[in-house]
Structures are given as C-alpha cells and as structure tokens.
C-alpha positions as CSV (number, residue, x, y, z in Angstrom):
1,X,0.0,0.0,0.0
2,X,3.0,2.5,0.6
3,X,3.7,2.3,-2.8
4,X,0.7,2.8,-4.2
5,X,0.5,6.1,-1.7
6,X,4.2,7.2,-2.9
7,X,2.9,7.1,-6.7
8,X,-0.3,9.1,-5.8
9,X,2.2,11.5,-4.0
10,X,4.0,11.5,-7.3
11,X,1.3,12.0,-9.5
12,X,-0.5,14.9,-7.0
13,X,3.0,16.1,-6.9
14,X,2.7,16.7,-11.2
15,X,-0.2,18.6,-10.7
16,X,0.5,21.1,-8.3
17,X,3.5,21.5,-10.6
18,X,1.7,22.2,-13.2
19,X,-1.1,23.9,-11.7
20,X,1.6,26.4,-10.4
21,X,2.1,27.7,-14.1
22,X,-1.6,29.0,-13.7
23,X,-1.9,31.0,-10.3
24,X,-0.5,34.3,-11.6
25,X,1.0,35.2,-8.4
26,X,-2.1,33.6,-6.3
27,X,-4.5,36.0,-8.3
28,X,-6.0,33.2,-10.4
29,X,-8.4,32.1,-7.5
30,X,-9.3,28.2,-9.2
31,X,-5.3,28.0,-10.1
32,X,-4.6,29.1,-6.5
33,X,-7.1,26.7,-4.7
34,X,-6.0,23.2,-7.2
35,X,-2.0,24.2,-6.4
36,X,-3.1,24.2,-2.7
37,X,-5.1,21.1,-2.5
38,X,-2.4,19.3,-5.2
39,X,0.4,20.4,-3.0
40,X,-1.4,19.1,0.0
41,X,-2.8,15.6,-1.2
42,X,1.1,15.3,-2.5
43,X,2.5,15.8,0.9
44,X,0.0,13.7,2.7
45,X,0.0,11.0,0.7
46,X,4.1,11.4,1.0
47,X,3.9,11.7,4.6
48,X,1.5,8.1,4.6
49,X,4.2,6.5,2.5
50,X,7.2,7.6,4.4
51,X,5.8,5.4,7.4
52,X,6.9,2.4,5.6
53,X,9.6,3.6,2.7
54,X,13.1,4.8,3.9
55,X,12.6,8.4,3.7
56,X,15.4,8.7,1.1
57,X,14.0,6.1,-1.2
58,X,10.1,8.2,-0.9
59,X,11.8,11.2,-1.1
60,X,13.9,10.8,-4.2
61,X,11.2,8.8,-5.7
62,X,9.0,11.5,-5.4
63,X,10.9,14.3,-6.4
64,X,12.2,12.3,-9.2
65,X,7.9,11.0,-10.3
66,X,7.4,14.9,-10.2
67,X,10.2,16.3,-12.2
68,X,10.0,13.2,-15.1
69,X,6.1,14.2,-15.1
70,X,6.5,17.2,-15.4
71,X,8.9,17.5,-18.0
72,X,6.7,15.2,-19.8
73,X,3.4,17.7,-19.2
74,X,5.9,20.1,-20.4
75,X,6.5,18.8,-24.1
76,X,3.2,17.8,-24.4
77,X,0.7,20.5,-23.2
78,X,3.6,23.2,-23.0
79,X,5.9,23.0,-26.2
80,X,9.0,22.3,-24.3
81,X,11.2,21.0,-26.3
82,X,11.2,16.9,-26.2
83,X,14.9,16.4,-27.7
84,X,16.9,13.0,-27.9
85,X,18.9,14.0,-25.1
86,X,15.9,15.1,-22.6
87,X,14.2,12.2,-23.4
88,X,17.4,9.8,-21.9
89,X,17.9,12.1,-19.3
90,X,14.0,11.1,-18.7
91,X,14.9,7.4,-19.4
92,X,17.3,7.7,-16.9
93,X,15.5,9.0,-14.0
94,X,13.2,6.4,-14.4
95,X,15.9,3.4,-14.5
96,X,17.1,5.1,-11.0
97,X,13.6,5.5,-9.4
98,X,13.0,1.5,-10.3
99,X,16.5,0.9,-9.1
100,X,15.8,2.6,-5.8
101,X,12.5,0.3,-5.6
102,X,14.1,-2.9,-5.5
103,X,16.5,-1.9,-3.8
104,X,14.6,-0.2,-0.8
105,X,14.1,-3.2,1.3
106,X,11.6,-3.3,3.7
C-alpha cells in the first residue's frame, strides 16, 4: 500500500506542478485553490508512504515522479522542447527510481 500512496504522492506532486504555471501570483483564484489542495494531497499521501519507505528512497522517488512528469506535461501541453537527449535524461530517471525500488528493502 505505501507504494501505491508514494505514486499518488507522485502523481499529485505533477499537478501542483503544473497547476503552479496557472496561479499568476495567487490571483488566479481556481489555479490558487488546485496548487493548494495538489500540494497538499502530495505531501500527505508522501507523509502516509514515508511510514513504511526509507525516507530517502520516498523522497527521491518523489521528487524524481514529479520532475520526469512534469517535463513530460511540459513537451506535451507546453511545447518544451522533447529532444533525444531530454528524453534519456527522462529514461534515466526512471531506470534510477525502479533501481531505488528494488532496492529499498523493507
């Protein structure tokens, strides 16, 4: 179950990533209130991970979820730029956040 909260951390952590693009310096009300509740479901369901993860392995694992996700939400919604080397840098991050799975132990 710790898992499945650390990938729900990850995927609120995406949206209140990309919900932070809208808020407009907290003027754009809706933006403002979906960063806040993202943010929050991301840290919760974090902190309900962390009680069974190491905290190293949750925390790089979520950083790392966020910042491939939203790269990826990036180049597709965004018109980032989705280049053969950003893409293995993406590849990569992956290979280390399924690397830090199996190797997390209890």
């Amino acid at each position: 179950m710790a898992w499945l909260y650390l990938a729900l951390a990850g995927v609120f952590e995406v949206c209140f990533t990309t919900t932070l693009r809208f808020v407009d310096h907290f003027k754009n009300l809706w933006a403002t209130v979906g960063f806040l509740v993202c943010v929050s479901l991301s840290l919760l369901f974090l902190e309900l991970a962390n009680n069974s993860i190491p905290l190293g392995t949750a925390y790089a694992i979520w950083t790392g979820t966020g910042a491939v996700g939203t790269v990826v939400i990036g180049m597709i919604w965004f018109g980032e730029p989705a280049n053969v080397p950003r893409v293995l840098l993406i590849v990569g991050v992956v290979g280390c956040a399924i690397g830090l799975k199996f190797t997390a132990g209890k």
